[in-house]
N, C-alpha and C positions, 0 to 999 in steps of 0.2 A: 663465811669460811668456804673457799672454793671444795669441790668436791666431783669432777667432773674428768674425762679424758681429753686428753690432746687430738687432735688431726695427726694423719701421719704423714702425711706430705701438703704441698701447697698446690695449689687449682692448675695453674701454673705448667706443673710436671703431672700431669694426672696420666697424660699419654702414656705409652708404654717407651721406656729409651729407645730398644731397640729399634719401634717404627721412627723413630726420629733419626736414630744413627743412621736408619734404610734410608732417608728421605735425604739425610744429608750427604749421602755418597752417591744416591740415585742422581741428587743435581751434578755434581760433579761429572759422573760417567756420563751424562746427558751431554755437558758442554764436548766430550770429549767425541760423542757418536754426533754431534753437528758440527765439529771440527772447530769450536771453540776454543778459549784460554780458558782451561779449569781455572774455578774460583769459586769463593764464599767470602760474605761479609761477614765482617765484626766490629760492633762496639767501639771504639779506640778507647782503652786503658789509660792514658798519659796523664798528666796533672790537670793541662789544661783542659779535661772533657771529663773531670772529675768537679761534683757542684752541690755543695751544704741545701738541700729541702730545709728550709726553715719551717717551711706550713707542717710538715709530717718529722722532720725532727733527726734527719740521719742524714750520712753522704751518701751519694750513689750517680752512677756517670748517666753524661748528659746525652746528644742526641748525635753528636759526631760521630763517624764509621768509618773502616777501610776496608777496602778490598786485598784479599790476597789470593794471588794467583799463581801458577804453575812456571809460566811462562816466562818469567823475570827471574835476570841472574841474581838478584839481592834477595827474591822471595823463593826459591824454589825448591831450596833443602826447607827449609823452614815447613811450606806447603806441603812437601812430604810425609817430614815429621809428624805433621798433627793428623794427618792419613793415616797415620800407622796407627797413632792412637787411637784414632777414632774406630780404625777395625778393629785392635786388638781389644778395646773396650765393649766392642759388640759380640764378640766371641765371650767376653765376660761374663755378660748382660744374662746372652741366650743361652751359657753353661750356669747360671746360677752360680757361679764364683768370685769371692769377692779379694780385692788383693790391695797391698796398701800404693799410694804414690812412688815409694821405692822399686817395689814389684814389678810397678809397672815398668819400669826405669830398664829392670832384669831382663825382662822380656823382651823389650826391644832392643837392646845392647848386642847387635847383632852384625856381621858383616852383611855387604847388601851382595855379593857374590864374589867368587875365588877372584876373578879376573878385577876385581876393583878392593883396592887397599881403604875401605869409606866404612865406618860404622853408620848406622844410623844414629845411631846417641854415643857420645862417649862420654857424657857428665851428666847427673841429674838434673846441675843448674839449668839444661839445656831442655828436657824436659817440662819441669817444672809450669813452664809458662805458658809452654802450647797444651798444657793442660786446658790452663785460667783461660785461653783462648777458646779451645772449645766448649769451655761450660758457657761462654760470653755469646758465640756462634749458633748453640743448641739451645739455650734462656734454657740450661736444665744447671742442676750445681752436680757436681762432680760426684757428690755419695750415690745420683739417682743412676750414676755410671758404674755402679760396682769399685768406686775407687773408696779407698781410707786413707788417715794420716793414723799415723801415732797417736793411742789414746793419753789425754793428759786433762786431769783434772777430774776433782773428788765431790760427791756429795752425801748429807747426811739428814734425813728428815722424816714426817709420818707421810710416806706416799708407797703406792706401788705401782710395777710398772712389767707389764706384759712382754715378754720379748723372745720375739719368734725367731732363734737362729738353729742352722743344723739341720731342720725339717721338726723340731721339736720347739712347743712354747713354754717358757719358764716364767713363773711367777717370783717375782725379786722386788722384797720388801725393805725399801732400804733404811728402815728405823733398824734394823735388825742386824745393820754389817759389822758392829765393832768398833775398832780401834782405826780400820782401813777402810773403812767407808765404802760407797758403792762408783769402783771407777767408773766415769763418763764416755760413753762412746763414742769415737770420733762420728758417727753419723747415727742420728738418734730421730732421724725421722722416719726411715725405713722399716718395717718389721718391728718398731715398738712405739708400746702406746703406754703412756701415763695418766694413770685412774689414780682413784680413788687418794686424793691431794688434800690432806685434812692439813692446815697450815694458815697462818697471820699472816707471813710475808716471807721473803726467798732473804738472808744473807751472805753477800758474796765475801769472800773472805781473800785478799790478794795471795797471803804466804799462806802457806801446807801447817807450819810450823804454830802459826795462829792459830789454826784450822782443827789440829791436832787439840789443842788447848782449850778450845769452847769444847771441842767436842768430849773432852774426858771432862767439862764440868756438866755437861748434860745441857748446856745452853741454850741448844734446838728443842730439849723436851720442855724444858720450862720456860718457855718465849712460843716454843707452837710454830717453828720457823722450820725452813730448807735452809740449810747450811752448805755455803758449797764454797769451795775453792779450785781456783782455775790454774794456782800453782806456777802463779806469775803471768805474761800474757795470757788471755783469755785463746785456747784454740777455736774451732769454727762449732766445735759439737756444744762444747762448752757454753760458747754465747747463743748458741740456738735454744737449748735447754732452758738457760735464762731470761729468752724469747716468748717462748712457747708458756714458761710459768705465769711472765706478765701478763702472756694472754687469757691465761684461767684468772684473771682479776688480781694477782700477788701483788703487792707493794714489792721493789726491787731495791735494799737497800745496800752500799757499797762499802766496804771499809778495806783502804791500801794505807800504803806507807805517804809520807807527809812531804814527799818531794816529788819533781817532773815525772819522774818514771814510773809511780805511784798513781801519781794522775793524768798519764797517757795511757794507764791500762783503762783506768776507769773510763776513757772518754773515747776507749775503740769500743766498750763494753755498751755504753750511750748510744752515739752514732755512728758506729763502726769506723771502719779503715780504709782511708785510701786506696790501698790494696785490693783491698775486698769490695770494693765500692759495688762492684755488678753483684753483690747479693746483699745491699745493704741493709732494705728492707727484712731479711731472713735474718740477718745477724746481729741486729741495733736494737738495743731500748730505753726509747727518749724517755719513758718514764722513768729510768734509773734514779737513785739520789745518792748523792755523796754522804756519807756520816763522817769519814774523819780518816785517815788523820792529818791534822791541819796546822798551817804557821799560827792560827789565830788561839789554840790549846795553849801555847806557850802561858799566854796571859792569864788563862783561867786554870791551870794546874801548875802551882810554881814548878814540883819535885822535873817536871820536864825541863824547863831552861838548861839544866846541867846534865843531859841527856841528846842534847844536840848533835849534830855531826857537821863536817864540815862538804859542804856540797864541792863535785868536783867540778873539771869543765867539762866533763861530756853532761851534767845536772845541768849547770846554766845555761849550754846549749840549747839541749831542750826547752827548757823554761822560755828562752828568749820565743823558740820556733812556737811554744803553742800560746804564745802573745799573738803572736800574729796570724793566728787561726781564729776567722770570722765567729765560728759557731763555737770558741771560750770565751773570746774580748768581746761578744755582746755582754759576758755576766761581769757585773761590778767588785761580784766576791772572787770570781775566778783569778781577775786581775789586779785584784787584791794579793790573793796568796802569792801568783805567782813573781808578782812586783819583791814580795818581801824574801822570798828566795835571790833573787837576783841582788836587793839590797846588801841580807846579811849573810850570803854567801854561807848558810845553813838549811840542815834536812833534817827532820823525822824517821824514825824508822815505827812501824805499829807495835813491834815487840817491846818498845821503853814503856806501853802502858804495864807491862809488867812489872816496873819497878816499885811499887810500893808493896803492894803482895800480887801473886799470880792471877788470882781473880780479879784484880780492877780492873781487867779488859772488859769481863761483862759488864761490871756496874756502868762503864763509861758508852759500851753499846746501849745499851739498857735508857740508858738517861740521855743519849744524845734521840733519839728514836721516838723516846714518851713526847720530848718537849720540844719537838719537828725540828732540832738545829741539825738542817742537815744544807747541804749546797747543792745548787743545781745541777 
């Protein structure tokens, strides 16, 4: 039974940002006092420089990069852009202020002078990305920048967790929150630390509504578990959390709804996301395991047959697309289930365990968990 604190950052970002933000603008002004094209590498992001670690178990991009420079009429708002953020995040960094991705959006939503009709940003989607750029540019992730998203996602368990905000450190027990559990912070590496984790294994809980349900049976107290719901997609604090527990030795066990959408949460939860592939490592855990809920329940709880739904096409779509993802079509159960959605053109939802009385959901966590039927 773990009982130990987390790290609060990775090796990685130990640096301080700002000397990084200094070092990354110092190249830039460098090119520009030798009469250079400003520029910085990054990463390339695209599909094809995104690539499954089978030996380590997550996606994460591969060794392609580009250059982006000042000087080019296709790059050079772009180029700007992420200039801004990079200073204004440095101005963050060194005011000890932290603000969400919108925020940031706010701040620079700016005219760039009377005589020119030009915002810097006029949409977030525009933003957004020369974020992902610079965390890619800087190998730092974007909370180490004073940025946040939107908190989302709940948990409930015997741990507690040190959390230094304000200039003041708060002790938050979270067997202790209630009805409302302890929300998740969008960045839970910074300034807090998780001790004293007296716990079996972490369960992740896809819906709120589930979530809600164990938790008024006491589920986590009598199982000895972290109860956590990510409240649909899994956000980045959310799967870091569930990171960091696996690293204190937890078993990670999953329970979504019994269709594609059900099972692409669980399997950014796994290997992480395309998206995110530049922090895969930080975000993914291969040791996850599926418990349920599955096409193959049908057979062994009749009351479910007649609790079915009819999958739509954006279900079968998916299902088709994560057929044909290397890192689920190696598993033979995987492409199992998702064969039999496509067949009978049906889904699950987690909530039908409710139908015989509100507690079967435990009994069926309970027994799918004791007797390892879980998927990979």
């Amino acid at each position: 039974m773990p009982k130990k604190g987390a790290q609060t950052g990775d090796s990685k970002e130990e640096e301080e940002p700002a000397k990084r933000l200094e070092r990354f603008g110092s190249k830039i002004l460098g090119d520009v006092e030798r009469k250079q094209n400003p520029s910085f590498s990054v990463t390339t992001r695209t599909r094809s420089n995104i690539m499954y670690d089978e030996k380590e178990g997550f996606l994460k991009l591969g060794a392609s990069s580009e250059e982006h420079n000042f000087i080019n009429i296709a790059q050079s708002k772009r180029f700007m852009q992420t200039v801004a953020i990079a200073a204004k995040c440095h101005d963050f960094v060194k005011q000890n202020l932290h603000t969400t991705i919108r925020g940031l959006f706010y701040q620079l939503k700016y005219s760039l002078g009377e005589d020119i009709d030009e915002n810097i940003f006029n949409e977030q989607s525009e933003s957004n990305p020369l974020i992902e750029d610079l965390e890619v540019a800087l190998d730092m992730k974007r909370e180490n920048l004073n940025l946040n998203a939107n908190r989302k996602g709940v948990l409930t368990g015997n741990m507690r967790v040190l959390d230094s905000f304000g200039n003041e450190k708060t002790e938050i027990d979270t067997s202790k929150m209630g009805r409302s559990g302890w929300a998740i912070p969008s960045d839970v590496d910074n300034d807090i630390e998780f001790v004293d984790v007296k716990a079996k294994y972490v369960l992740v809980v896809e819906k709120d509504a589930l979530w809600q349900r164990l938790n008024e049976d006491g589920f986590w107290k009598k199982e000895n578990a972290i109860l956590i719901s990510p409240q649909g997609q899994a956000a980045r604090g959310t799967r870091r959390i569930i990171r960091k527990l696996a690293d204190m030795g937890l078993p990670v066990y999953v329970f979504n709804d019994g269709d594609a959408w059900g099972w692409y949460i669980y399997w950014t939860i796994k290997t992480g996301s395309m998206n995110l592939a530049y922090i895969g490592r930080d975000i993914a855990t291969p040791e996850a395991r599926f418990i349920g809920v599955t096409m193959s329940d049908l057979e062994r709880y009749e009351f479910l047959k007649s609790m079915t739904m009819r999958a739509t096409e954006v279900d079968l779509k998916r299902a088709q697309e994560m057929l044909n993802y290397p890192w689920i079509n190696q598993h033979k159960e995987w492409v199992s289930e998702l064969k039999e959605v496509l067949k009978t053109k049906k889904k699950l939802e987690q909530d039908t365990l409710q139908g015989p009385r509100l507690t079967f959901v435990d009994d069926y966590i309970r027994e799918k968990i004791k007797n390892k039927e879980f998927m990979p």
